[in-house]
N, C-alpha and C positions, 0 to 999 in steps of 0.2 A: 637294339640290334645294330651293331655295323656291319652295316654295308655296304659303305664305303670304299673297303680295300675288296675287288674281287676275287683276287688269287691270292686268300688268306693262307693259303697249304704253305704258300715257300714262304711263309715265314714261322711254321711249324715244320718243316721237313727241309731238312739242310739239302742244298743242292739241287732244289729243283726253283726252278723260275719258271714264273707264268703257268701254276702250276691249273689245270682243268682247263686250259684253254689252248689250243692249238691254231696255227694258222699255216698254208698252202699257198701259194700262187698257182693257178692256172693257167696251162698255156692259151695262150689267143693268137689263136690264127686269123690271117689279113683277111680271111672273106666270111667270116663271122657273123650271121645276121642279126647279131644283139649284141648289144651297150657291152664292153667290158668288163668284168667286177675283176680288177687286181688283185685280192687278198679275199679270201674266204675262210673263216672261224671256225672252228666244231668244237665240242665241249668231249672231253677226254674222262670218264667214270675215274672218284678217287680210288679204286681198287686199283688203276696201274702203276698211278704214283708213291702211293703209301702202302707196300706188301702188308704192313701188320700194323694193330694200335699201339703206337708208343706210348712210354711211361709219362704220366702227366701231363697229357694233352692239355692245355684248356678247353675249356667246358663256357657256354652259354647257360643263363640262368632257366627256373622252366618254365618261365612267359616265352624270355625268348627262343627256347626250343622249338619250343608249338609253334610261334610263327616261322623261322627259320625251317623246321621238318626235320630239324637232327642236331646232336647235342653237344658237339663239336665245328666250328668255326672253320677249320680246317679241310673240314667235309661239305661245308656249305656253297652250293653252286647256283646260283639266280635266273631263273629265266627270264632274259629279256626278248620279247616280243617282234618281229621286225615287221608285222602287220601295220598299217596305221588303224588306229580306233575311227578314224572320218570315216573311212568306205563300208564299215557292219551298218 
């Protein structure tokens, strides 16, 4: 499975970049009682960027389907964790 590339959609859907992945700044005001976080992420469902299945997607095989959870590479979106595993 590649994994590697995360926003595998824009390079199956012309015209979109960074596709499943979105990013914000929030404002921070001067008397904020916690740390800043600059940029904050959120994951965008592929039903907004891809209206419909196009013709001749690529396909994952069906090992790596099952692991991935979908059959198209394009649709595939990873959860990463932002817990540490020391503190469970």
């Amino acid at each position: 499975m590649n994994t590697t590339n995360v926003n595998a959609a824009a390079h199956y859907v012309p015209h979109v970049s960074h596709a499943g992945y979105r990013e914000w700044r929030p404002f921070i005001g001067p008397h904020d009682p916690c740390p800043p976080v600059y940029v904050k992420t959120y994951v965008v469902p592929p039903n907004q960027y891809i209206p419909y299945q196009p013709m001749n997607l690529p396909q994952y095989s069906l090992a790596e389907a099952l692991k991935a959870g979908t059959l198209w590479p394009a649709l595939y979106s990873p959860y990463h964790s932002k817990c540490s595993k020391k503190g469970r």
